[in-house]
C-alpha positions as a Python dict, from the first residue, in 0.01 Angstrom:
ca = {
    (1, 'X'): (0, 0, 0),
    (2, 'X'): (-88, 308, -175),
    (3, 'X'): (-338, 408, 156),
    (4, 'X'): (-28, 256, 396),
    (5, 'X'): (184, 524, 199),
    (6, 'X'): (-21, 833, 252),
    (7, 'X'): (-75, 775, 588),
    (8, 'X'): (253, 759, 686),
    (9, 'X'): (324, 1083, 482),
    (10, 'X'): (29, 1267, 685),
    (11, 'X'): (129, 1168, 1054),
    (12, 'X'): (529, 1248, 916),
    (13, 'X'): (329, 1589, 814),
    (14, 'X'): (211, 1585, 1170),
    (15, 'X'): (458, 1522, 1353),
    (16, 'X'): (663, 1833, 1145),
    (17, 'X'): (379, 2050, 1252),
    (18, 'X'): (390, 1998, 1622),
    (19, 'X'): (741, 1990, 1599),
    (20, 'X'): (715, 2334, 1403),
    (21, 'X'): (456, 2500, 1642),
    (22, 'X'): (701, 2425, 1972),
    (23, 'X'): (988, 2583, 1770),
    (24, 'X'): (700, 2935, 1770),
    (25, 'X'): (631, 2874, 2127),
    (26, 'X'): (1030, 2937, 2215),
    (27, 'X'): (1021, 3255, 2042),
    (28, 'X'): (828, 3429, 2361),
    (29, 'X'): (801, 3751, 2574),
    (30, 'X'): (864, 3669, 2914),
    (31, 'X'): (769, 3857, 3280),
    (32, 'X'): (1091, 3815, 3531),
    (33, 'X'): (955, 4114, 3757),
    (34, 'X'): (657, 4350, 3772),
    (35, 'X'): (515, 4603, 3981),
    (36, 'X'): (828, 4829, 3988),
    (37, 'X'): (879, 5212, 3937),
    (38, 'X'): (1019, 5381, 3639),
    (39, 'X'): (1291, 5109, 3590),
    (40, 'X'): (1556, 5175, 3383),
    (41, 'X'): (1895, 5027, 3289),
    (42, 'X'): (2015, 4659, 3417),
    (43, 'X'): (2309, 4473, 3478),
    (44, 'X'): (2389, 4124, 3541),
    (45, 'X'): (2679, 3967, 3835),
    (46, 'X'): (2877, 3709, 3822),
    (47, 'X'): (2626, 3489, 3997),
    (48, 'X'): (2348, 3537, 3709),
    (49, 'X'): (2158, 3806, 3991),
    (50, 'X'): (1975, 4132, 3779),
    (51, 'X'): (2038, 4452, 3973),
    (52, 'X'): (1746, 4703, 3822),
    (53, 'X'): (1769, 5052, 3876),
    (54, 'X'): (1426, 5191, 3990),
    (55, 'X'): (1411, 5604, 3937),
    (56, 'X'): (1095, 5595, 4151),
    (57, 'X'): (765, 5780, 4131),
    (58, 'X'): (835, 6104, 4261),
    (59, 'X'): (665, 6320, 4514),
    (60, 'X'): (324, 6520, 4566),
    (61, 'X'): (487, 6890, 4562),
    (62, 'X'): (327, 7009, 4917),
    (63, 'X'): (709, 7040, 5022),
    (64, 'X'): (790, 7268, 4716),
    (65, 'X'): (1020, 7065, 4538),
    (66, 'X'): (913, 7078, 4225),
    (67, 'X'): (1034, 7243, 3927),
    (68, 'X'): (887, 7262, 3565),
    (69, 'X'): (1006, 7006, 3336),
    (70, 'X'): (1178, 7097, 2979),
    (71, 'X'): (1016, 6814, 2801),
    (72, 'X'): (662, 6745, 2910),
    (73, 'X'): (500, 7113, 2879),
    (74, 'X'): (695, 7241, 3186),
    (75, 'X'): (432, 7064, 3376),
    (76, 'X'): (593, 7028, 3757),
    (77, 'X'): (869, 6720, 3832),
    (78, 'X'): (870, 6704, 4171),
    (79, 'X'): (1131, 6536, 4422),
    (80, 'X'): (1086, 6271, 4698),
    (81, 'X'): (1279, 5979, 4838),
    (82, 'X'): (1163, 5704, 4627),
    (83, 'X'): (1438, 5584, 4402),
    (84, 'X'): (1603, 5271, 4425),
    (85, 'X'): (1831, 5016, 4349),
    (86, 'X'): (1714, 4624, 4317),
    (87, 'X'): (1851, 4242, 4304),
    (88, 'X'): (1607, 4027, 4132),
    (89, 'X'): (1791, 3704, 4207),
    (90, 'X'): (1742, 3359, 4015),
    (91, 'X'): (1452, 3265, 4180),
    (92, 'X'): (1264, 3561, 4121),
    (93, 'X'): (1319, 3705, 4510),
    (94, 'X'): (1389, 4062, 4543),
    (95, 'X'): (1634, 4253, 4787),
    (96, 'X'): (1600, 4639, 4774),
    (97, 'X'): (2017, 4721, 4831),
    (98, 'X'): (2008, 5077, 4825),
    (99, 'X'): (1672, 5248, 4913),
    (100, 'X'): (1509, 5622, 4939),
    (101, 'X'): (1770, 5813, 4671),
    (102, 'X'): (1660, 6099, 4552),
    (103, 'X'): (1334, 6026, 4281),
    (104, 'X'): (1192, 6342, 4046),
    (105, 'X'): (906, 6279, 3811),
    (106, 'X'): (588, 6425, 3704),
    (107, 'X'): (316, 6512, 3933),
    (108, 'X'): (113, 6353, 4035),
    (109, 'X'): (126, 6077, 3772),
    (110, 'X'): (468, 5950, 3900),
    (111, 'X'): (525, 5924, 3492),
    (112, 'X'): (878, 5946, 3301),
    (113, 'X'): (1113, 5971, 3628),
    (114, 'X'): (1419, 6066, 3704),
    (115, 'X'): (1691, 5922, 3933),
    (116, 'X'): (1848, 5617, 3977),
    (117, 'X'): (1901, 5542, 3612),
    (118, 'X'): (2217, 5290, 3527),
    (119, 'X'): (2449, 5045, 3760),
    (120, 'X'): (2725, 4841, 3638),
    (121, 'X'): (3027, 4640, 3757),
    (122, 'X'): (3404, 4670, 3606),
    (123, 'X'): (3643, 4377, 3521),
    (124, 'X'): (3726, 4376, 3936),
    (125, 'X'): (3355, 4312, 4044),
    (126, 'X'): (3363, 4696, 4178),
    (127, 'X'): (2998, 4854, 4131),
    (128, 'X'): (2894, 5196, 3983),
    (129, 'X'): (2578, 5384, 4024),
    (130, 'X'): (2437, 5668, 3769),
    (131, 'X'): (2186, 5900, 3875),
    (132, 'X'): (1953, 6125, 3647),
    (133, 'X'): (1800, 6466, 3670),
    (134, 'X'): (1614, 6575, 3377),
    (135, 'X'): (1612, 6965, 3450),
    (136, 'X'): (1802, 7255, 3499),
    (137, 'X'): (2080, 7172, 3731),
    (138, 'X'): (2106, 7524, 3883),
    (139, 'X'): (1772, 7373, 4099),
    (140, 'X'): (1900, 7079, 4206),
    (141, 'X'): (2090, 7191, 4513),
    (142, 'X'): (1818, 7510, 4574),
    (143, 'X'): (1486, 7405, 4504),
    (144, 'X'): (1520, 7060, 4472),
    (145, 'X'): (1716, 6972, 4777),
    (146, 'X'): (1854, 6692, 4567),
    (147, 'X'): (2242, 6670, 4608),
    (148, 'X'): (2226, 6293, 4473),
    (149, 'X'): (2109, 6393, 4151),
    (150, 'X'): (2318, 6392, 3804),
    (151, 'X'): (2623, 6229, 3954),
    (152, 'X'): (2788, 5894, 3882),
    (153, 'X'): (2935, 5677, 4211),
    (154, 'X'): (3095, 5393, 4313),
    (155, 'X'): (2873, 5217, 4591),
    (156, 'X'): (2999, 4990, 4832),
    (157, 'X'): (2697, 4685, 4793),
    (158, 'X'): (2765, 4575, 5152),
    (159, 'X'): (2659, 4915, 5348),
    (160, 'X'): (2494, 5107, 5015),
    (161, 'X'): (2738, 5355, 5076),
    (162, 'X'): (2830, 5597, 4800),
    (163, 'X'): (3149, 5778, 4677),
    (164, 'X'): (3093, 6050, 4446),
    (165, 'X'): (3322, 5997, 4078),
    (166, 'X'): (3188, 6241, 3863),
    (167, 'X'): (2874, 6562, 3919),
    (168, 'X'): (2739, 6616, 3570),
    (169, 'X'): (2465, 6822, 3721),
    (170, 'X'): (2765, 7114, 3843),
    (171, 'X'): (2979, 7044, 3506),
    (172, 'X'): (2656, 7137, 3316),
    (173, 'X'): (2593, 7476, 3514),
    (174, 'X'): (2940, 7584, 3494),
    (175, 'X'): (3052, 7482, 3122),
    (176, 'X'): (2672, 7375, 2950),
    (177, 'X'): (2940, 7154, 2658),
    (178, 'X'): (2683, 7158, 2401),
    (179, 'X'): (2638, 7523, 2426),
    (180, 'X'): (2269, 7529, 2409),
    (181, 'X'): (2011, 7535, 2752),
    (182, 'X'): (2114, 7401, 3080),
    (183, 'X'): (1970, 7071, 3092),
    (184, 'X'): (2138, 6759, 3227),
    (185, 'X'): (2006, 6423, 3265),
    (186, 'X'): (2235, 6147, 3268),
    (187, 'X'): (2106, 5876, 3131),
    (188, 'X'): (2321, 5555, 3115),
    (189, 'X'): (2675, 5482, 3094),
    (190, 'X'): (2936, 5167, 2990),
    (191, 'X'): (3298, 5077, 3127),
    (192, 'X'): (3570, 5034, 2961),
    (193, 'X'): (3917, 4952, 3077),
    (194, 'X'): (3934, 5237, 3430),
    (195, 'X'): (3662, 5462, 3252),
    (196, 'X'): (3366, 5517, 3250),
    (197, 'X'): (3153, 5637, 2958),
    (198, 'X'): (2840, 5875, 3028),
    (199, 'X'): (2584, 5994, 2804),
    (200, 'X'): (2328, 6260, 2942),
    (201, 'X'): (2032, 6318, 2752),
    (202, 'X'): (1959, 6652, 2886),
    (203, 'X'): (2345, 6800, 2800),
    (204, 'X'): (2339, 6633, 2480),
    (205, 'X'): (2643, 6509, 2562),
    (206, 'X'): (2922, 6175, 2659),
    (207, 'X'): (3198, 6224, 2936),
    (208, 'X'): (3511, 6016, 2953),
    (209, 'X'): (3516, 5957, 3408),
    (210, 'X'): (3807, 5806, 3525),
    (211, 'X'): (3742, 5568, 3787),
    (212, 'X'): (4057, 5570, 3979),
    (213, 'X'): (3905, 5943, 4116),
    (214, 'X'): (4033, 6147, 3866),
    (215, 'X'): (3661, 6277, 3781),
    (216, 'X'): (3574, 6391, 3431),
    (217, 'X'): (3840, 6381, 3215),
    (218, 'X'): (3667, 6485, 2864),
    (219, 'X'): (3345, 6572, 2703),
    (220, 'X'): (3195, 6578, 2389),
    (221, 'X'): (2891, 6707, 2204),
    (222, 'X'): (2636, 6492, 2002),
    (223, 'X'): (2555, 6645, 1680),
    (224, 'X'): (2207, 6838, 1592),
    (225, 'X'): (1940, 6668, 1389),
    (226, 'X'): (1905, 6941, 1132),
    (227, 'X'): (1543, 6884, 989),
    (228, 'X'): (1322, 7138, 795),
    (229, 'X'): (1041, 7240, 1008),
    (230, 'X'): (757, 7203, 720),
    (231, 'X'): (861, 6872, 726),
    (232, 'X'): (775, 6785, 1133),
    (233, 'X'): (482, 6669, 1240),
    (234, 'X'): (315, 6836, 1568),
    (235, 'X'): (45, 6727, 1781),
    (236, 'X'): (-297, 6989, 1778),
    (237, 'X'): (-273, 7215, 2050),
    (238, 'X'): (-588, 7377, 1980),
    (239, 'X'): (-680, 7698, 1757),
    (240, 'X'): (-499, 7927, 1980),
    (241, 'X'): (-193, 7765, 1946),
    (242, 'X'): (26, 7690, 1595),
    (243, 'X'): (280, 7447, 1700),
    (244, 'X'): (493, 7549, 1406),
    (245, 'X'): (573, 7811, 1652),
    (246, 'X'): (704, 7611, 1890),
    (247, 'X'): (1107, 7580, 1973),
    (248, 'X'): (1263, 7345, 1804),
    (249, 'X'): (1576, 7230, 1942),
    (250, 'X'): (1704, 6994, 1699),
    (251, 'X'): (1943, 6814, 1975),
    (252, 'X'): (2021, 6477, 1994),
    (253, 'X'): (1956, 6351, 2328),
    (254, 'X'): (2129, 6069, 2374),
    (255, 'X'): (2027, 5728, 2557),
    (256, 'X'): (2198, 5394, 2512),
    (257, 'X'): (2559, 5320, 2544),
    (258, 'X'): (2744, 5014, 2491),
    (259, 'X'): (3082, 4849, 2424),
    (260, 'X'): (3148, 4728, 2044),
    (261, 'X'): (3359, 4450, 1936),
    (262, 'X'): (3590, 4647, 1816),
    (263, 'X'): (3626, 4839, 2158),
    (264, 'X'): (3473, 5150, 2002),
    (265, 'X'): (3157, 5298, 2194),
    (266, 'X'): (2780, 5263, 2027),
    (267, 'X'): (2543, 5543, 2135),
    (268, 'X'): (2156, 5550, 2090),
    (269, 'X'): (1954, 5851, 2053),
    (270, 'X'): (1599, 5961, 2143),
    (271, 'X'): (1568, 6329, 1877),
    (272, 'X'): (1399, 6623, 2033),
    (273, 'X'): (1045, 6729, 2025),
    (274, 'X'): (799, 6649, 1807),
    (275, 'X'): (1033, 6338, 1829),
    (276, 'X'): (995, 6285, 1408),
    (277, 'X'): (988, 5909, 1300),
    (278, 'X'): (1281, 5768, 1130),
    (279, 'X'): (1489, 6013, 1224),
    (280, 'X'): (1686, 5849, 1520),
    (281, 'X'): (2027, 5793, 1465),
    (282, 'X'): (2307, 5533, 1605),
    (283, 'X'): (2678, 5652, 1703),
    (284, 'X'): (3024, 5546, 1700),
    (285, 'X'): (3218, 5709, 1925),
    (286, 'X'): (3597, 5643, 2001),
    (287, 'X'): (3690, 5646, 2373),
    (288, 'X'): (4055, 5787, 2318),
    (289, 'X'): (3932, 6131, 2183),
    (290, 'X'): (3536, 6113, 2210),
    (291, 'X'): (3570, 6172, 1825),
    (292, 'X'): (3158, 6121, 1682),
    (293, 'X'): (3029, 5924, 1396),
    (294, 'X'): (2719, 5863, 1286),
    (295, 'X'): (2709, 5457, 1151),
    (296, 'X'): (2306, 5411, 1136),
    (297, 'X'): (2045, 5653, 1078),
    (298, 'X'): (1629, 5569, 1025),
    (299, 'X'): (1504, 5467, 1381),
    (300, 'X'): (1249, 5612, 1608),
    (301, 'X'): (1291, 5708, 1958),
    (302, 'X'): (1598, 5472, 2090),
    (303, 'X'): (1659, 5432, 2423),
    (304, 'X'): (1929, 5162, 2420),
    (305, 'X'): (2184, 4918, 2288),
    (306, 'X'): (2357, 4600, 2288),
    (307, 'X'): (2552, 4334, 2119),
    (308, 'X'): (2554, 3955, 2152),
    (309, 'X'): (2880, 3771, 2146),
    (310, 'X'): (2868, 3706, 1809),
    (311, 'X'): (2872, 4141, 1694),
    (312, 'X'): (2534, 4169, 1636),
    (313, 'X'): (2380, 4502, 1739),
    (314, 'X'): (2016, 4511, 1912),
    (315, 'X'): (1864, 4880, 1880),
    (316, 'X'): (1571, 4929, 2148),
    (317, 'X'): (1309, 5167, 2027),
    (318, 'X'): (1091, 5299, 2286),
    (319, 'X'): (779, 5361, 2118),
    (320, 'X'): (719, 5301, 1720),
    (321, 'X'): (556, 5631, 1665),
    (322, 'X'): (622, 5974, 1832),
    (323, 'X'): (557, 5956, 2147),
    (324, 'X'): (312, 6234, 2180),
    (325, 'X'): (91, 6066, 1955),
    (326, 'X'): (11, 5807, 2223),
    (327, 'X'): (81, 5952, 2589),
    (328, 'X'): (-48, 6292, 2684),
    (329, 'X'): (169, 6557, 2855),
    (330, 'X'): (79, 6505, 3204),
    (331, 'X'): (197, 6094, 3161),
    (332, 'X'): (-140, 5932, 3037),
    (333, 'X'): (-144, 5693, 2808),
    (334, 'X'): (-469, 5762, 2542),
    (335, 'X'): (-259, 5523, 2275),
    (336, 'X'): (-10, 5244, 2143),
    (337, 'X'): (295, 5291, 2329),
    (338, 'X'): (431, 4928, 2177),
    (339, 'X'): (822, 4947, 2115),
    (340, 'X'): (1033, 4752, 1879),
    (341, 'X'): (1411, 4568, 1949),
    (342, 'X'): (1600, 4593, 1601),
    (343, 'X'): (1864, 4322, 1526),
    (344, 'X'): (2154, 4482, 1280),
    (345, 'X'): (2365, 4167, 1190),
    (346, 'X'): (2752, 4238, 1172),
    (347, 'X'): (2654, 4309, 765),
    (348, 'X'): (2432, 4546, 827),
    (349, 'X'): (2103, 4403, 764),
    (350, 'X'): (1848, 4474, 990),
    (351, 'X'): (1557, 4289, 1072),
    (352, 'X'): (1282, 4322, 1348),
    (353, 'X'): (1289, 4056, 1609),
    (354, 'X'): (1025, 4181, 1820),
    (355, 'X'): (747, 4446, 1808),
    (356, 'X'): (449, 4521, 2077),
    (357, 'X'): (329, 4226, 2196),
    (358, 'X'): (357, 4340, 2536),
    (359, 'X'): (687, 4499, 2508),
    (360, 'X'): (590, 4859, 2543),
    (361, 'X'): (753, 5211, 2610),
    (362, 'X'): (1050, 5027, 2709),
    (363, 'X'): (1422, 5169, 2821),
    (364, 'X'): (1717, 4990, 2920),
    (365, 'X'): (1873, 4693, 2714),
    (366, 'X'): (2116, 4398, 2809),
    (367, 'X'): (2207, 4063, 2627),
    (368, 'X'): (2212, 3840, 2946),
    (369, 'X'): (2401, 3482, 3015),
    (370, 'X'): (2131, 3274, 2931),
    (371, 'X'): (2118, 3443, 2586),
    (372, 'X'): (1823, 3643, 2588),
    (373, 'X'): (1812, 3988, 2595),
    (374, 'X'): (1657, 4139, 2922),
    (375, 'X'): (1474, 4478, 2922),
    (376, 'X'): (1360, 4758, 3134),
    (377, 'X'): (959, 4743, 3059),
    (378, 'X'): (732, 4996, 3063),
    (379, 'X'): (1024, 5224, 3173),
    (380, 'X'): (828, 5578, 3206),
    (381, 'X'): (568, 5442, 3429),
    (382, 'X'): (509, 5414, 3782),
    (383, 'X'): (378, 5082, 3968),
    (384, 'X'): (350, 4920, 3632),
    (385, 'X'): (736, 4876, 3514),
    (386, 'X'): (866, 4559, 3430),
    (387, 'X'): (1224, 4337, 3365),
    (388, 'X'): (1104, 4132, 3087),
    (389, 'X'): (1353, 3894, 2866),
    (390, 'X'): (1324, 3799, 2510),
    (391, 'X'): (1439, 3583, 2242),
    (392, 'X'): (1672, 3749, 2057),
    (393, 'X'): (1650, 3439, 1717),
    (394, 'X'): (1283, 3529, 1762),
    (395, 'X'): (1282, 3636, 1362),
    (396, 'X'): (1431, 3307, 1281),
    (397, 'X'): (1118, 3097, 1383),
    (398, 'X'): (857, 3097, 1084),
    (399, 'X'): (507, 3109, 1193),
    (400, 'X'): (319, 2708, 1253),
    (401, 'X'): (53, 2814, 976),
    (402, 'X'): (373, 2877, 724),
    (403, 'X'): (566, 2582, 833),
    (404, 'X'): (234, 2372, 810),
    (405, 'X'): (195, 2482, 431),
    (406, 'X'): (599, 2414, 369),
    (407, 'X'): (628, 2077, 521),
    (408, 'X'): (250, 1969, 347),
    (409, 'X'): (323, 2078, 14),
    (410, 'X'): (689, 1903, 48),
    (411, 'X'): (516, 1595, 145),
    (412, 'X'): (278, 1602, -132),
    (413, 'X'): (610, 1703, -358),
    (414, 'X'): (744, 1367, -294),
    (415, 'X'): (407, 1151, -358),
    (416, 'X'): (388, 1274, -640),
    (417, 'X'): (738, 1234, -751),
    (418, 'X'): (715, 843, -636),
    (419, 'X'): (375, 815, -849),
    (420, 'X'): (552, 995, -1166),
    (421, 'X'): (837, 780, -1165),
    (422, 'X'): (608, 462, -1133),
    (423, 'X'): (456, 572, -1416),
    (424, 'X'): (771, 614, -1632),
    (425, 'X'): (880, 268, -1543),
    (426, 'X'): (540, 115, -1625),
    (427, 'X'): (565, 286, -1928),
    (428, 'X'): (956, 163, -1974),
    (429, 'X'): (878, -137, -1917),
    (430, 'X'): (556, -169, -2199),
    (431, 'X'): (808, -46, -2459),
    (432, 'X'): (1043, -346, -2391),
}
């Protein structure tokens, strides 16, 4: 009996192990498309079809459309025809539905592109396109030949045809919001009721776009990250060079937008260079008035944001240290460029659901139908991007070797509880 007893209490064990170790393998990074170009920010249809926006790889420079770019050295982003918009469907087949917009990256690595960057659909099933710049807009027209650039559209999905809503790129030149340089480089945007809701990294800014054609119809600033420069860390640019001497903009750059339960906006931001860790911050914003508040603070490097039906928030950070720590100025990668997604329950807590692993340098977050959350992959490079998906209850699945230990010692817990109380009615049963 005794041996009958333990055996059935190891293969119970057993069973809880395998059982336990299936429960791990759910919790799982998984490919849906590879081989694309800078892809950024997704959205889903009605149907359950992914429709990636691709902001290309950029062109050689023999034309002369290049110009320097503000945040990688002023090494040259130069233009070509690349850029695109994508359906992944289902069953993994892709249809390009708008092809050769307007792509400007860095050259020649094709690295950290700009152009198509964000597409969405309103309430009606009408579709919206956003397209990046990530210069100074005063080229984009001249040197650039790049009319497509910095503007937000409506697109007509059955001839790719495009109406222009809103031209960040020419509100930047003639008012710059933020007051500082002439940058723009709209980066994503959300809808809400008949606006739209742009942030642009470049301008530092968020503009309220009516989509009934009424253009932009407010604007609003981001707040500087004020931080004492003995306290940044710079990368060694040689003896010739003290990088403590370098501009520091303290700006905000914003990335990721999204919709909150509450109706309010959520804003993500990337900080300026030397991009200092834990020092990211997350933003309410309210769409009647654009008024700004800051609700989370202690992140590195966000490039989006979501929530899942039940009000959690998922923060996407696109690399877990400064980024010039691990990818050199000219786009190559000499280091770790994993990236973290950040669950912040509706109570505040936070807890890490996912970190490297294969997600890396990532940009662009959605929670899709199915659950999981689906993410732009290897965003900043060219030929190697990916649309991944992950578990988002990924933290709530203990590793096998831990629930191994839990469900052995709880089995051993109860033999020996059996034995003990054998014992005391043996010894019950001598005092009678």
């Amino acid at each position: 009996m005794k041996l009958k007893h333990l055996t059935i209490t190891f293969v119970t064990v057993c069973i809880a192990i395998v059982a336990g170790t299936k429960a791990a393998e759910a919790a799982s990074l998984t490919v849906v498309a590879d081989g694309l170009n800078n892809p950024r920010n997704l959205a889903f249809d009605p149907e359950g079809n992914i429709y990636v926006t691709e902001s290309g790889f950029g062109g050689d420079g023999q034309d002369g459309r290049c110009i320097p770019s503000p945040s990688a050295g002023f090494i040259p982003l130069c233009a070509a025809q690349n850029g695109s918009l994508i359906k992944i469907a289902k069953d993994g087949t892709r249809t390009n539905i708008i092809s050769d917009l307007t792509s400007l990256a860095l050259s020649p690595s094709g690295e950290q592109a700009a152009g198509p960057a964000d597409f969405k659909f309103d309430s009606k099933g009408n579709a919206y396109l956003l397209t990046g710049l990530a210069g100074d807009p005063t080229n984009r027209d001249t040197v650039l030949s790049a009319p497509d650039l910095g503007k937000l559209y409506k697109v007509d999905l059955k001839t790719g045809g495009l109406t222009t809503l809103a031209d960040f790129a020419a509100y930047e030149t003639y008012n710059n919001p933020d007051g500082t340089d002439l940058i723009s480089n709209p980066y994503a945007f959300a809808i809400k009721d008949n606006n739209a809701f742009v942030v642009d990294g470049g301008g530092n800014t968020i503009y309220s776009v009516g989509l009934d054609g009424s253009g932009i119809n407010n604007v609003a600033a981001f707040p500087l990250k004020v931080i004492d420069r003995n306290q940044l860390e710079y990368p060694d640019l040689g003896p010739d060079i003290d990088p403590t001497a370098l501009p520091v903009t303290q700006q905000s750059v914003p990335t990721g937008i999204a919709i909150a339960p509450d109706g309010s906006l959520t804003v993500s931001e990337y900080t300026y260079f030397p991009y200092p860790e834990g020092e990211a911050r997350i933003f309410s914003v309210n769409p009647d008035d654009l008024g700004i508040q800051i609700i989370a603070d202690g992140f590195t490097q966000l490039t989006g944001v979501t929530y899942d039906p039940e009000g959690n928030l998922y923060a996407l950070q696109h690399i877990n240290t400064s980024e010039w720590k691990e990818i050199q100025q000219g786009g190559m990668i000499t280091g770790d460029i994993s990236g973290s997604v950040i669950k912040i329950g509706t109570d505040g807590t936070r807890s890490t659901i996912w970190s490297g692993d294969g997600l890396e340098a990532a940009s662009g977050i959605t929670y899709g139908p199915d659950g999981n959350l689906y993410i732009s992959n290897r965003a900043r490079l060219a030929g190697a991007g990916q649309v991944i998906k992950i578990n988002p209850t990924a933290e709530q699945v203990p590793e096998p070797a831990t629930i191994a230990g839990t469900l052995i010692a709880a089995a051993f817990g109860k033999v020996a509880m059996a034995k003990k109380r054998k014992r005391e009615a043996l010894a019950k049963a001598e005092m009678v």
